[in-house]
BADRENMAR-262860 format. One line per field, with one value per residue: residue number from 1; residue in three letters; x, y, z of N, C-alpha, C, O, CB in turn. Coordinates in nm, 4 decimals, padded with zeros to 6 digits, m for minus. Last residue first. Glycine has a CB too. Layout:
N
k = (NUM, ...)
r = (ALA, ...)
n.px = (X, ...)
n.py = (Y, ...)
n.pz = (Z, ...)
ca.px = (X, ...)
ca.py = (Y, ...)
ca.pz = (Z, ...)
c.px = (X, ...)
c.py = (Y, ...)
c.pz = (Z, ...)
o.px = (X, ...)
o.py = (Y, ...)
o.pz = (Z, ...)
cb.px = (X, ...)
cb.py = (Y, ...)
cb.pz = (Z, ...)
//
This chain:
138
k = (138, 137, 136, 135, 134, 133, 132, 131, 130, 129, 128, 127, 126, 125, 124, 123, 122, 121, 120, 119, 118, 117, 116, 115, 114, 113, 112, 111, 110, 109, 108, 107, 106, 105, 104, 103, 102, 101, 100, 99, 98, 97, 96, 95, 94, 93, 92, 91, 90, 89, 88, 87, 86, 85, 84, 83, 82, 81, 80, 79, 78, 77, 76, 75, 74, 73, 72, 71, 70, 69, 68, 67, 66, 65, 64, 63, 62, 61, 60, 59, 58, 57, 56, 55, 54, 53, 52, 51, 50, 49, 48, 47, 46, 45, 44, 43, 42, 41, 40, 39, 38, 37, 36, 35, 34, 33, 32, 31, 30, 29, 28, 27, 26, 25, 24, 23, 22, 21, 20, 19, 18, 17, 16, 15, 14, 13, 12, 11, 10, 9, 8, 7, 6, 5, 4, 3, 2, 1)
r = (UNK, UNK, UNK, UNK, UNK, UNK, UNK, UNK, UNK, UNK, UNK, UNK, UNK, UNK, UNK, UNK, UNK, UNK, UNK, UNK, UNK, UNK, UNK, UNK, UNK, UNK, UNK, UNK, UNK, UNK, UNK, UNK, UNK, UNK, UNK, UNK, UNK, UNK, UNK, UNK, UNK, UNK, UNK, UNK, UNK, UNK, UNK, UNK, UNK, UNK, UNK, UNK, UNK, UNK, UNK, UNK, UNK, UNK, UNK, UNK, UNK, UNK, UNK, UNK, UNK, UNK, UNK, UNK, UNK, UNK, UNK, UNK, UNK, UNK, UNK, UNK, UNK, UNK, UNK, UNK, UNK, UNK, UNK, UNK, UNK, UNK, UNK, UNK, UNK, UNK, UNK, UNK, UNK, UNK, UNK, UNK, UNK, UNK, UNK, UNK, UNK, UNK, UNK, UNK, UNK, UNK, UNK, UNK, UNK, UNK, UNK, UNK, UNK, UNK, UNK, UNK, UNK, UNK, UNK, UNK, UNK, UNK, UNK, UNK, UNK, UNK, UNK, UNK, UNK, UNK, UNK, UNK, UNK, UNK, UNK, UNK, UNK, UNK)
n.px = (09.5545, 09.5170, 09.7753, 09.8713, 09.9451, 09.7041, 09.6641, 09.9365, 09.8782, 09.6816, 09.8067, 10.0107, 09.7915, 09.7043, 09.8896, 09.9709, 09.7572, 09.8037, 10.0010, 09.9278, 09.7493, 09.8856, 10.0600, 09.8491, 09.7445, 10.0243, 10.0604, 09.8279, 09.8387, 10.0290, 09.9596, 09.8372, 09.9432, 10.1102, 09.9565, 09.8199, 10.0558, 10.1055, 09.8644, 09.8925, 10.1487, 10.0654, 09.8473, 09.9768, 10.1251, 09.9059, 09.5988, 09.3743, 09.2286, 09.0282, 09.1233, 09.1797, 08.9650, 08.8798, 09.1333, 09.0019, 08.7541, 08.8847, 09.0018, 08.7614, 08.6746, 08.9090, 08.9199, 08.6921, 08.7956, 08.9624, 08.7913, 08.6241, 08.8740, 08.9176, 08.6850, 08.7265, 08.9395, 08.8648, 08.6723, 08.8020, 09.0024, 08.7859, 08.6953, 08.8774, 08.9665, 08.6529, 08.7377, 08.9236, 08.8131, 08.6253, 08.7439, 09.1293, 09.3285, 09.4369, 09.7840, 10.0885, 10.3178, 10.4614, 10.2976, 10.2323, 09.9432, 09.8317, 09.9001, 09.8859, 10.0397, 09.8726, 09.6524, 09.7151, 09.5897, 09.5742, 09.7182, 09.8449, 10.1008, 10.0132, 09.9632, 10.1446, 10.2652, 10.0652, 09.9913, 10.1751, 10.1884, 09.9169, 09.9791, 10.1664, 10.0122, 09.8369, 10.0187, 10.1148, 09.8929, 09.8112, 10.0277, 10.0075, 09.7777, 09.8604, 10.0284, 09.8649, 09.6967, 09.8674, 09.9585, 09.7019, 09.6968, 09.9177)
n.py = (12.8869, 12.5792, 12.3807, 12.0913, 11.9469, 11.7965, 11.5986, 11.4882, 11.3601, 11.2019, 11.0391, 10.9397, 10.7769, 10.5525, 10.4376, 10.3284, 10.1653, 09.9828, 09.8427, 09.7034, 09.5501, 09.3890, 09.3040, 09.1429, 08.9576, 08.8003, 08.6581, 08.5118, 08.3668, 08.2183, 08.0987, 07.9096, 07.7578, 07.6650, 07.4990, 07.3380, 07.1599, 07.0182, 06.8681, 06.7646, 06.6028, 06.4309, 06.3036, 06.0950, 05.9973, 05.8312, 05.8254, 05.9825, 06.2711, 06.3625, 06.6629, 06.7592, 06.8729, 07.0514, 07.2552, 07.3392, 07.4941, 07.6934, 07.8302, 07.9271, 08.0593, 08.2691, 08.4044, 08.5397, 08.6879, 08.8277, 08.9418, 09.1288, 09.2946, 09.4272, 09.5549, 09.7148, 09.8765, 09.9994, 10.1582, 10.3223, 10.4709, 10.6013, 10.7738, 10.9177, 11.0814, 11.2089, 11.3541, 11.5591, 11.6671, 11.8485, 11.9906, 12.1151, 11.9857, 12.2271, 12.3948, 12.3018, 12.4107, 12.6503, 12.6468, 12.3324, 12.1962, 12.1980, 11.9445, 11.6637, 11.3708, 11.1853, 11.1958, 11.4302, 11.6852, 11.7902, 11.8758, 11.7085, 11.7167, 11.5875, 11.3021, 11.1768, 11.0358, 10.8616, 10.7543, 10.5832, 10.4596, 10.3482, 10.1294, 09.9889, 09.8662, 09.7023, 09.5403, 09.3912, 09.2741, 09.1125, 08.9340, 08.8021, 08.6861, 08.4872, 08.3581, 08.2035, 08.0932, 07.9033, 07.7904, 07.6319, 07.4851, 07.3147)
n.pz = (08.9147, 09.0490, 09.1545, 09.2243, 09.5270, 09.5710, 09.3285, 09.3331, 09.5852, 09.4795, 09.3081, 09.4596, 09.6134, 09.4354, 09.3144, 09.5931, 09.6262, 09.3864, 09.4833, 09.7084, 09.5674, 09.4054, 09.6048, 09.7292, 09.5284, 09.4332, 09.7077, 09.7609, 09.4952, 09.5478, 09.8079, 09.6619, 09.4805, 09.7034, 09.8188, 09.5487, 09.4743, 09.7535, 09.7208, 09.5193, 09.5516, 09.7836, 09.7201, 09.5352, 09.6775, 09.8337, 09.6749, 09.6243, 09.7463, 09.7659, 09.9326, 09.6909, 09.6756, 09.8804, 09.7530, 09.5562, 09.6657, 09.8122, 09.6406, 09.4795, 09.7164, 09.6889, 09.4667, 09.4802, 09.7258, 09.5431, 09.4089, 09.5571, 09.6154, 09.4747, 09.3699, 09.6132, 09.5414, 09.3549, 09.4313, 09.6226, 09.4457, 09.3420, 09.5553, 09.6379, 09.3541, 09.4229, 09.6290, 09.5612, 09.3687, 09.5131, 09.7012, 09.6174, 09.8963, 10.1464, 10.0474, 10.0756, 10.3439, 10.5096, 10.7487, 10.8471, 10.9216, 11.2902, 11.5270, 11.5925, 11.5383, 11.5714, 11.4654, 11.1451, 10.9858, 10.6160, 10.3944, 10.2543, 10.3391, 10.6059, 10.4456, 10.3929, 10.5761, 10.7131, 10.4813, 10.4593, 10.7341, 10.7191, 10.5048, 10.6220, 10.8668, 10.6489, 10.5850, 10.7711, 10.8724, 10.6199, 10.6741, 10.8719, 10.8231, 10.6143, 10.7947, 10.9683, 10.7832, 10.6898, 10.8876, 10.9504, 10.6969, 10.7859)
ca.px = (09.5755, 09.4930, 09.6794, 09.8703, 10.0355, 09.7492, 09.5399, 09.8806, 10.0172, 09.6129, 09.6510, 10.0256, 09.9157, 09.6036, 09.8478, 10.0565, 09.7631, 09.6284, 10.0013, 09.9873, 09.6711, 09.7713, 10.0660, 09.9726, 09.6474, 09.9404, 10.1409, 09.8545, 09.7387, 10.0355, 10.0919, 09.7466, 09.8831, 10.1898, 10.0072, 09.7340, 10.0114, 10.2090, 09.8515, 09.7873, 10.1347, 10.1297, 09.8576, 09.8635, 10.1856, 09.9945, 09.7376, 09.3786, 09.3474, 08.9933, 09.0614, 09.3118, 09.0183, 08.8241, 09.1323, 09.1038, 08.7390, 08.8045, 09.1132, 08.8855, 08.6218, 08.8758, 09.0731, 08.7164, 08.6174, 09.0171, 08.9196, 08.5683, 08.7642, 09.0304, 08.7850, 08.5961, 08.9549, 09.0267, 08.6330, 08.7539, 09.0560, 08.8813, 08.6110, 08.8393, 09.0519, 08.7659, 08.5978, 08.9417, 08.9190, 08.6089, 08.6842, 08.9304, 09.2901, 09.3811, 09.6740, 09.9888, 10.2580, 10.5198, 10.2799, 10.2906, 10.0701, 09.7918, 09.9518, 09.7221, 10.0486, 10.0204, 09.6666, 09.6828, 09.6307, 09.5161, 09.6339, 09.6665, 10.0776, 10.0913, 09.8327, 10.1113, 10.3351, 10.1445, 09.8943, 10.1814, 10.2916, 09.9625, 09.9052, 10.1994, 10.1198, 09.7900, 09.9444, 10.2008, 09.9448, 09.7332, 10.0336, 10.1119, 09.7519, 09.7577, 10.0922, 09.9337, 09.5915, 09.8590, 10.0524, 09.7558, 09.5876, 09.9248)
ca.py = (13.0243, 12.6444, 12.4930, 12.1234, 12.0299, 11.8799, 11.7252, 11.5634, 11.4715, 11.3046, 11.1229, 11.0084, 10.8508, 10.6715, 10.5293, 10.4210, 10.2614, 10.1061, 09.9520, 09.8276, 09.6684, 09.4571, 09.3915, 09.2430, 09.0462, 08.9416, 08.8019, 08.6256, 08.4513, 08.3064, 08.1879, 08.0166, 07.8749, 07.7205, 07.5538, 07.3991, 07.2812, 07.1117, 06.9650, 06.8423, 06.6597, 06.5636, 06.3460, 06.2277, 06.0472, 05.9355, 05.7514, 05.8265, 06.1983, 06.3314, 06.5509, 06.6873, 06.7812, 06.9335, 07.1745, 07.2969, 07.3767, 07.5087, 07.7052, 07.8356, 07.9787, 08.1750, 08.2987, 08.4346, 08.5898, 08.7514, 08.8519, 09.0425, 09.2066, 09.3192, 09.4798, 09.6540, 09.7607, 09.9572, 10.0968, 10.2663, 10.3919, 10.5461, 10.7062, 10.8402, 10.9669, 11.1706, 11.2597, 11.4484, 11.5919, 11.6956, 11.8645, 12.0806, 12.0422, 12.0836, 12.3975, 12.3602, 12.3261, 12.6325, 12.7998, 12.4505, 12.2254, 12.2123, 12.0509, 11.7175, 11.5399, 11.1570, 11.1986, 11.2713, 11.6286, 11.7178, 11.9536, 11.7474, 11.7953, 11.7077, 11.3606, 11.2389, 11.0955, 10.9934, 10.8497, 10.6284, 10.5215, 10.4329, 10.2646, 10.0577, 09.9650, 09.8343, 09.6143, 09.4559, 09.3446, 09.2272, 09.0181, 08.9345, 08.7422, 08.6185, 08.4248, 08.2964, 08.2006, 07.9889, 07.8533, 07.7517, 07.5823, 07.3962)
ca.pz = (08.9805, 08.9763, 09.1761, 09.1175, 09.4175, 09.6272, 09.3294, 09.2237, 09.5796, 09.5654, 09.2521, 09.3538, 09.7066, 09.5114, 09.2556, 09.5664, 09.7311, 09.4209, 09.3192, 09.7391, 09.6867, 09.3684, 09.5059, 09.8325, 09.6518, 09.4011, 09.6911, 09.8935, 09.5909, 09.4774, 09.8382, 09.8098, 09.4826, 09.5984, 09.8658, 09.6880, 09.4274, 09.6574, 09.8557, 09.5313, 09.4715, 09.8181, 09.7902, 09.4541, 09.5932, 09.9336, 09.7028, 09.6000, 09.6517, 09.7259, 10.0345, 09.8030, 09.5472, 09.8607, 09.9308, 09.5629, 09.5606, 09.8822, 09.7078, 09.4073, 09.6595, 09.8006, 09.5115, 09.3879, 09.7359, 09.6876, 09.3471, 09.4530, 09.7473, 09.4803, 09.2902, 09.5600, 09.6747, 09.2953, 09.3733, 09.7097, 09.5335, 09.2573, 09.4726, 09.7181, 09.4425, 09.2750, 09.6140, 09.6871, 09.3521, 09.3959, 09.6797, 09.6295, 09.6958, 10.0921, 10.1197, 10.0303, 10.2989, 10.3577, 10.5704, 10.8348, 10.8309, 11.1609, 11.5024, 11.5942, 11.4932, 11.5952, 11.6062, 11.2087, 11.0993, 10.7668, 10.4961, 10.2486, 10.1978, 10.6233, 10.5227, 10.3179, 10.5082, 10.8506, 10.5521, 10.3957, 10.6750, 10.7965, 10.4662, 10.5342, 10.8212, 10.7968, 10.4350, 10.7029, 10.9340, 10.6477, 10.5493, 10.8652, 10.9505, 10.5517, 10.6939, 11.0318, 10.8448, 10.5862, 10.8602, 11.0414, 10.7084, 10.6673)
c.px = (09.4893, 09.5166, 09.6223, 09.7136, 09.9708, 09.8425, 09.5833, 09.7961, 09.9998, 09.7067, 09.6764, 09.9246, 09.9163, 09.6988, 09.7307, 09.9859, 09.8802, 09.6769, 09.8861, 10.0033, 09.8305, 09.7567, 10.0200, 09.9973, 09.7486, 09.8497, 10.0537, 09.9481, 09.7077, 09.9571, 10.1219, 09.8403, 09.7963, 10.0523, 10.0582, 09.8497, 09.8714, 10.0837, 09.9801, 09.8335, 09.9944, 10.1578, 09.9181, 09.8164, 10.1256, 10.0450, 09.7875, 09.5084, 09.3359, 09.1050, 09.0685, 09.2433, 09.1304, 08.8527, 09.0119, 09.1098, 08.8504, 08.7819, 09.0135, 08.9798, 08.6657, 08.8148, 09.0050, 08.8018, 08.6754, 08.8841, 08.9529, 08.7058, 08.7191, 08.9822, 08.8693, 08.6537, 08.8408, 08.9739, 08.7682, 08.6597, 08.9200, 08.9198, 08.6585, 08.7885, 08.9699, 08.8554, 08.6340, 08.8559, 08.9684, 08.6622, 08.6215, 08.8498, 09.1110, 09.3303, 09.5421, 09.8788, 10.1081, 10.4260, 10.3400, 10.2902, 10.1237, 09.9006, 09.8936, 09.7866, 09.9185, 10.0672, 09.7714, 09.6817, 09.6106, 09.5937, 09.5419, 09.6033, 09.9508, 10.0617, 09.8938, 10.0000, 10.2959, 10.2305, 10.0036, 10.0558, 10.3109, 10.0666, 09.9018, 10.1545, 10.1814, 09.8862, 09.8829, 10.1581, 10.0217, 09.7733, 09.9337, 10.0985, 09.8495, 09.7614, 09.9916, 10.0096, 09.7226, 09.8078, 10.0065, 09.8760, 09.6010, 09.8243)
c.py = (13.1089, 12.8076, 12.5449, 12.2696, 12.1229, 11.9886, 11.8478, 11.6841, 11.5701, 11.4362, 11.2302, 11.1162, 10.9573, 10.7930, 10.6636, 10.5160, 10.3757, 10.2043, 10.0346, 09.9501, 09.7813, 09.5988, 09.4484, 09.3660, 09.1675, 09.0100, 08.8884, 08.7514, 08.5571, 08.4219, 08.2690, 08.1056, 07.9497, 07.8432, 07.6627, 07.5329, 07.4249, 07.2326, 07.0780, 06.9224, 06.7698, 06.6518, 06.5185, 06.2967, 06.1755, 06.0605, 05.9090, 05.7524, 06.0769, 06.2116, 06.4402, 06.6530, 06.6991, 06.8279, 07.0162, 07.1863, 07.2943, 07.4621, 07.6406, 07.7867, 07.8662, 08.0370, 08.2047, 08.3451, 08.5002, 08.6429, 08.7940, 08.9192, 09.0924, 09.2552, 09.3791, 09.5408, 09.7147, 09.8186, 09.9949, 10.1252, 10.2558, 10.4339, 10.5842, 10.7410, 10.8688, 11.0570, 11.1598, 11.3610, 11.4528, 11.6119, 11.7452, 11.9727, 12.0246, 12.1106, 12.2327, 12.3541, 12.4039, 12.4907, 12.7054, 12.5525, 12.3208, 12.2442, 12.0725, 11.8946, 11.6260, 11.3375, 11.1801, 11.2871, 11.4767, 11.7184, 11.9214, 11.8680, 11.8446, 11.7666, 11.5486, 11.3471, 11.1873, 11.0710, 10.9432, 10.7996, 10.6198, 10.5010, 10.3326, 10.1707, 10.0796, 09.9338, 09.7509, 09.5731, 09.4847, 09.3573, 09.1554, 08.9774, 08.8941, 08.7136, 08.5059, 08.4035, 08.2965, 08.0898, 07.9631, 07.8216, 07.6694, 07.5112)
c.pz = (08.9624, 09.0133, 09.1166, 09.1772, 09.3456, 09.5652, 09.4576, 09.2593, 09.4361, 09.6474, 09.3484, 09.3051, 09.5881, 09.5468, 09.3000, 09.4474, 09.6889, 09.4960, 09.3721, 09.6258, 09.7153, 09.4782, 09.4246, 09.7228, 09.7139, 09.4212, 09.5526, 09.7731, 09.6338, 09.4814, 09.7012, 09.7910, 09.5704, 09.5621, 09.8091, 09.7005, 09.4936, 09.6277, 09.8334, 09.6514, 09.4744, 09.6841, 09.7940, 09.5617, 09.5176, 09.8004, 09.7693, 09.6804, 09.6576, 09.6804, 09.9298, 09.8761, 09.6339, 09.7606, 09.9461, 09.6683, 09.5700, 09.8211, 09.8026, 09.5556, 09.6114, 09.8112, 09.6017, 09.4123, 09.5778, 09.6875, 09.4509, 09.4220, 09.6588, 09.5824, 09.3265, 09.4779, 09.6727, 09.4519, 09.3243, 09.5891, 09.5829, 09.3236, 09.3979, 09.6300, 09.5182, 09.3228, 09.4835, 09.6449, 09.4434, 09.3329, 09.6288, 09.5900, 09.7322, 09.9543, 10.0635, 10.0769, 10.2315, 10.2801, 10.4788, 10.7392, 10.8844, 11.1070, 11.3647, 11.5057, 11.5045, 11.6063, 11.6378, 11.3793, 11.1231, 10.8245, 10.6073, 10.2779, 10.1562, 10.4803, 10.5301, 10.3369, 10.4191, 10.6906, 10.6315, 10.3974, 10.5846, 10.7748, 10.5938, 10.5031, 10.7265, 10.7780, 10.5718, 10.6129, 10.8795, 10.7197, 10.5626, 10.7186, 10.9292, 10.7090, 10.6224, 10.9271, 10.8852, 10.6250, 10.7458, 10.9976, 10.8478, 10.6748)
o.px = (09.5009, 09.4987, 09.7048, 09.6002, 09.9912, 09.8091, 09.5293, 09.8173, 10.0355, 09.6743, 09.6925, 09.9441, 09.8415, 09.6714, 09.6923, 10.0007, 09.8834, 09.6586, 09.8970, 10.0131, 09.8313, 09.7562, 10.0712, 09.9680, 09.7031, 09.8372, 10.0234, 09.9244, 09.6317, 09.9912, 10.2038, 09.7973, 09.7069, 10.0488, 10.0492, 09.8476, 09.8545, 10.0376, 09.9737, 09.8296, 10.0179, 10.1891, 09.8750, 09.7268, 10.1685, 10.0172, 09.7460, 09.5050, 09.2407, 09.0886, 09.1410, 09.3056, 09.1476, 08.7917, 09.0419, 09.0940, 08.8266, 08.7660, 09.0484, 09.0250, 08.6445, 08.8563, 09.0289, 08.7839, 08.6956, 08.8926, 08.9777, 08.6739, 08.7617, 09.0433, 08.8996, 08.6660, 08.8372, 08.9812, 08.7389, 08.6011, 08.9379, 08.8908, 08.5909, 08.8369, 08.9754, 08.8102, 08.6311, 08.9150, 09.0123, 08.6191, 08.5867, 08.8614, 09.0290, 09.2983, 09.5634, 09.8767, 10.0408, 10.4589, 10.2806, 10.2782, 10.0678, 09.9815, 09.8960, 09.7082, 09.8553, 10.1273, 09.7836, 09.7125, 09.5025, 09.7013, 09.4629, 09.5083, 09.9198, 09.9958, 09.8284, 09.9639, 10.3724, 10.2567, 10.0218, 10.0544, 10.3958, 10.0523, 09.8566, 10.2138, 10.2225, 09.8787, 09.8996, 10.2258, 10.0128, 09.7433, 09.9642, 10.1735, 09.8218, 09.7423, 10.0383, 10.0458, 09.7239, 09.8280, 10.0660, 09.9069, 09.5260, 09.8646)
o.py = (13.2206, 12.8483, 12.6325, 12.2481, 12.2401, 12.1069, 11.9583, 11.8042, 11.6874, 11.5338, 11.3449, 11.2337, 11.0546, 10.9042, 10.7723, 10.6381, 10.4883, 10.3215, 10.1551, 10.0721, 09.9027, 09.7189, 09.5420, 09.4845, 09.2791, 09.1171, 09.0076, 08.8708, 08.6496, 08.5399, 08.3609, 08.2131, 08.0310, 07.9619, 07.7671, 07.6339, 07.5459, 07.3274, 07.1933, 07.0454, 06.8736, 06.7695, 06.6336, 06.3731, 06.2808, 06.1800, 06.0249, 05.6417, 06.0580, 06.1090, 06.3600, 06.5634, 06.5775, 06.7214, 06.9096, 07.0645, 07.1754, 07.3449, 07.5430, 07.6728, 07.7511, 07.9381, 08.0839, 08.2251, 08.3798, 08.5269, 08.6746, 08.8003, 08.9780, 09.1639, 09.2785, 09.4311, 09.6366, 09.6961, 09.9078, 10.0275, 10.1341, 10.3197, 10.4818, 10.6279, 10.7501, 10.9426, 11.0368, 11.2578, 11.3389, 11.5183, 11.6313, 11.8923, 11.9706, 12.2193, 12.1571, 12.2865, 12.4965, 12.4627, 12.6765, 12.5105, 12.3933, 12.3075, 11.9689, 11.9512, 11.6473, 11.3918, 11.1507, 11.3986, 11.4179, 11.7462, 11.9922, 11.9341, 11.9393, 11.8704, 11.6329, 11.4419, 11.2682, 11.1891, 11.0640, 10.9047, 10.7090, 10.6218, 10.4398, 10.2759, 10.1946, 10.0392, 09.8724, 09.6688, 09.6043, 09.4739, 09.2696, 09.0601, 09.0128, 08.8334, 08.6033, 08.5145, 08.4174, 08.1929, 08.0657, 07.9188, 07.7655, 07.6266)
o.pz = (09.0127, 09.1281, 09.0911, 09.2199, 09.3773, 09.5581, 09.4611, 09.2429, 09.4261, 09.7150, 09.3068, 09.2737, 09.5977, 09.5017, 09.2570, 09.4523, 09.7387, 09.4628, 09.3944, 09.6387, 09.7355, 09.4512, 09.3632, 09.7392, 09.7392, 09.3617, 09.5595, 09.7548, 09.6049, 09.4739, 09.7010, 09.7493, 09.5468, 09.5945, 09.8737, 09.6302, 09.4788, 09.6912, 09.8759, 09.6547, 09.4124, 09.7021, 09.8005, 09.5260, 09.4703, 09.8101, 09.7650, 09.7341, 09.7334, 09.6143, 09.9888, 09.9331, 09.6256, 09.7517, 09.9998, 09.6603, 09.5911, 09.8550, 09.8690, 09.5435, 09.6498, 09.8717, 09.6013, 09.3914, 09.5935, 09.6472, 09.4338, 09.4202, 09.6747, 09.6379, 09.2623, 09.5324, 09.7678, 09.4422, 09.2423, 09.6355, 09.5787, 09.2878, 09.3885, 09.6297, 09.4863, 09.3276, 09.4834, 09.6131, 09.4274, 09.2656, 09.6598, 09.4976, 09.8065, 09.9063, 09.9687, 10.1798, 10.2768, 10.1648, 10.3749, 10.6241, 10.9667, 11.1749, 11.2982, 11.4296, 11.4010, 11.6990, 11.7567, 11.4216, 11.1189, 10.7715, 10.6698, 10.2360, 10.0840, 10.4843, 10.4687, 10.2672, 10.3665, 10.7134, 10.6158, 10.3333, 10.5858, 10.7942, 10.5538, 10.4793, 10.7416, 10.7147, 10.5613, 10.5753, 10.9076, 10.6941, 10.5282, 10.6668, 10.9462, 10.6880, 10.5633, 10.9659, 10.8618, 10.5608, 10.7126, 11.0664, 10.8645, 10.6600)
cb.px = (09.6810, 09.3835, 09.7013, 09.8523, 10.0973, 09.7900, 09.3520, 09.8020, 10.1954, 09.5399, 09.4669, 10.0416, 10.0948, 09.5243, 09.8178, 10.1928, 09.7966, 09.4684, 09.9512, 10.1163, 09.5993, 09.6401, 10.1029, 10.1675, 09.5926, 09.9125, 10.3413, 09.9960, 09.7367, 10.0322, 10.2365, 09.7328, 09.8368, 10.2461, 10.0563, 09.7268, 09.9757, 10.2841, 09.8761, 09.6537, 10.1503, 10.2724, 09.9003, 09.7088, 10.2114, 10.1711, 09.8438, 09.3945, 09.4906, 08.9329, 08.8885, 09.4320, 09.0956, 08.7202, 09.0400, 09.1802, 08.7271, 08.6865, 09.2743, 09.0047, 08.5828, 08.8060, 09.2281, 08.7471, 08.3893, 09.0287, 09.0497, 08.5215, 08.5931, 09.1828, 08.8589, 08.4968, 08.9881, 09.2338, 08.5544, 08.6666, 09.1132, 08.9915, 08.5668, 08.7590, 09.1449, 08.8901, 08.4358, 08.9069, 09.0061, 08.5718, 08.6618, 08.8455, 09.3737, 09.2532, 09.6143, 09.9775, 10.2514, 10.7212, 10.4172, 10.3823, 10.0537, 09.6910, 10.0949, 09.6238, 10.0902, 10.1059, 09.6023, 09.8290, 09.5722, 09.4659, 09.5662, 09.5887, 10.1115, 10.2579, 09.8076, 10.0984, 10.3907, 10.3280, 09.7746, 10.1890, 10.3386, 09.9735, 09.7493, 10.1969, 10.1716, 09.8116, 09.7571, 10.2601, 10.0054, 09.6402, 09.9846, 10.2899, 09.8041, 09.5423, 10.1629, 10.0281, 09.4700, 09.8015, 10.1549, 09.7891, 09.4452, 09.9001)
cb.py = (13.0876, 12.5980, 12.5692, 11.9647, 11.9476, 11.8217, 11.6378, 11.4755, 11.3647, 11.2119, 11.0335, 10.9225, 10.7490, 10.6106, 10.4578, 10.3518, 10.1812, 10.0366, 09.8594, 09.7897, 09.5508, 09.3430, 09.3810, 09.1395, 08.9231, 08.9580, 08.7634, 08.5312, 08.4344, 08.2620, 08.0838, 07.9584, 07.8711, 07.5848, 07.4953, 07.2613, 07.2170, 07.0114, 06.8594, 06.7663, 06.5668, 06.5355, 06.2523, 06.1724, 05.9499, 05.8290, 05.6698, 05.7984, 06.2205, 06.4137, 06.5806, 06.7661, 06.8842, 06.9594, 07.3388, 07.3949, 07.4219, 07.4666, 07.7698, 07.9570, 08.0232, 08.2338, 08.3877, 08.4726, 08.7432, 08.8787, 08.9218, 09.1537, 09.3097, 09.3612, 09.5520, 09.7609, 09.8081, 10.1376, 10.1739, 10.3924, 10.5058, 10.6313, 10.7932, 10.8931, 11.0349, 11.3188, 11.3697, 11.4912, 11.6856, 11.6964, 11.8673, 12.1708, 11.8665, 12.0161, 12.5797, 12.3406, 12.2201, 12.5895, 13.0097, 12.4299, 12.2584, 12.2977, 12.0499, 11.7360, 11.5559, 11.0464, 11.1268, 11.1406, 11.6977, 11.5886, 12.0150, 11.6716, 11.7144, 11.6820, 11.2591, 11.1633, 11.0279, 10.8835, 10.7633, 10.5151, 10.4558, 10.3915, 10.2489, 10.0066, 09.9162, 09.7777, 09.4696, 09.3672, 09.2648, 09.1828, 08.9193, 08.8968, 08.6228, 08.5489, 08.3331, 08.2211, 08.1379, 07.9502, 07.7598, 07.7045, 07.5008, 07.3112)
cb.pz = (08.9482, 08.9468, 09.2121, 08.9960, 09.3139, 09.7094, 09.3813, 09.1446, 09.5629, 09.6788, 09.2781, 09.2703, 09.7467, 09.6727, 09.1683, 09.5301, 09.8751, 09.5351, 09.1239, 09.7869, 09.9003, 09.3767, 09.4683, 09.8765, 09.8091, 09.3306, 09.6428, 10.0767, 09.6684, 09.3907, 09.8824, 10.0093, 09.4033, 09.4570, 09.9073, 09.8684, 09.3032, 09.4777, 10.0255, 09.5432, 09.3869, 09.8989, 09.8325, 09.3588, 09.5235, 10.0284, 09.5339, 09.4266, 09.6836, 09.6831, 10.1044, 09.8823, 09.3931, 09.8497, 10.0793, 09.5740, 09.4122, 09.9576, 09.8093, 09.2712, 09.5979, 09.8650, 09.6141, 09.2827, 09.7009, 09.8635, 09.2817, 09.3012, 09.8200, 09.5006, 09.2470, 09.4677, 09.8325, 09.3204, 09.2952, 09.8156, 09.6618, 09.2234, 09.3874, 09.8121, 09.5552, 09.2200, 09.5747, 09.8461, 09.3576, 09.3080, 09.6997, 09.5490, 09.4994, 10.1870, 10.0835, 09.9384, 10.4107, 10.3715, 10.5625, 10.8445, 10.6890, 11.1330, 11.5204, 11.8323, 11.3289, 11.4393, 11.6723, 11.1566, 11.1939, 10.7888, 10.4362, 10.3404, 10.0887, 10.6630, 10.7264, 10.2458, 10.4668, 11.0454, 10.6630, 10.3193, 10.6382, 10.8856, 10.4018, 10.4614, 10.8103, 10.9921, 10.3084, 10.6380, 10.9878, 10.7104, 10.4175, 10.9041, 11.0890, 10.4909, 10.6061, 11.1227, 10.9988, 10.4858, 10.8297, 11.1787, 10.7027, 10.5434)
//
């Protein structure tokens, strides 16, 4: 159980990498960066990078949104060795697998609103910073 659960946070992280690469190779061009995939600078018709206090603004936001969900994960964690030492504790097979059920169940609740937590952040980051690109002052 405790290798299926490392191998299933393993692809979840994987998956969460990705994503925000994805979402970087996609958005980075509206910034006005280059990724190493594209060293080429925008093209004219892309706006130019928003200013920097905006950027710092987002970063800031973001980087306190994954502070947050660090703190909650360290809480989940805690809570399932408390857990995990209550199922060492069982008495009978029956109170067994009933603990090690609910164990399971909530590791895997866990994982997915850790996933969806972090991807809502990463999209409201995405948004902020198509905002502070877009929006010009004239």
């Amino acid at each position: 159980m405790v290798d299926q659960l490392r191998k299933t946070t393993d692809s979840i992280i994987q998956l969460q990498q990705e994503l925000f690469r994805q979402w970087i190779r996609h958005w980075s061009p509206l910034a006005g960066a280059t990724t190493p995939e594209d060293p080429a600078a925008p093209g004219p018709t892309a706006p130019g990078p928003a200013p920097q206090g905006q950027w710092a603004d987002v970063l800031c936001d973001l980087l306190n949104r994954h502070r947050e969900n660090l703190d909650n994960a360290y809480r989940a964690g805690i809570g399932a060795i408390e857990d995990a030492f209550r199922v060492a504790e069982a008495k009978d097979p029956t109170q067994l697998l009933t603990l090690t059920g609910a164990l399971w169940w909530r590791a895997f609740a866990t994982l997915r609103t850790a996933a969806e937590s972090q991807v809502r952040d990463l999209q409201a980051a995405a948004e902020k910073l198509l905002e502070a690109t877009t929006a010009r002052p004239m």
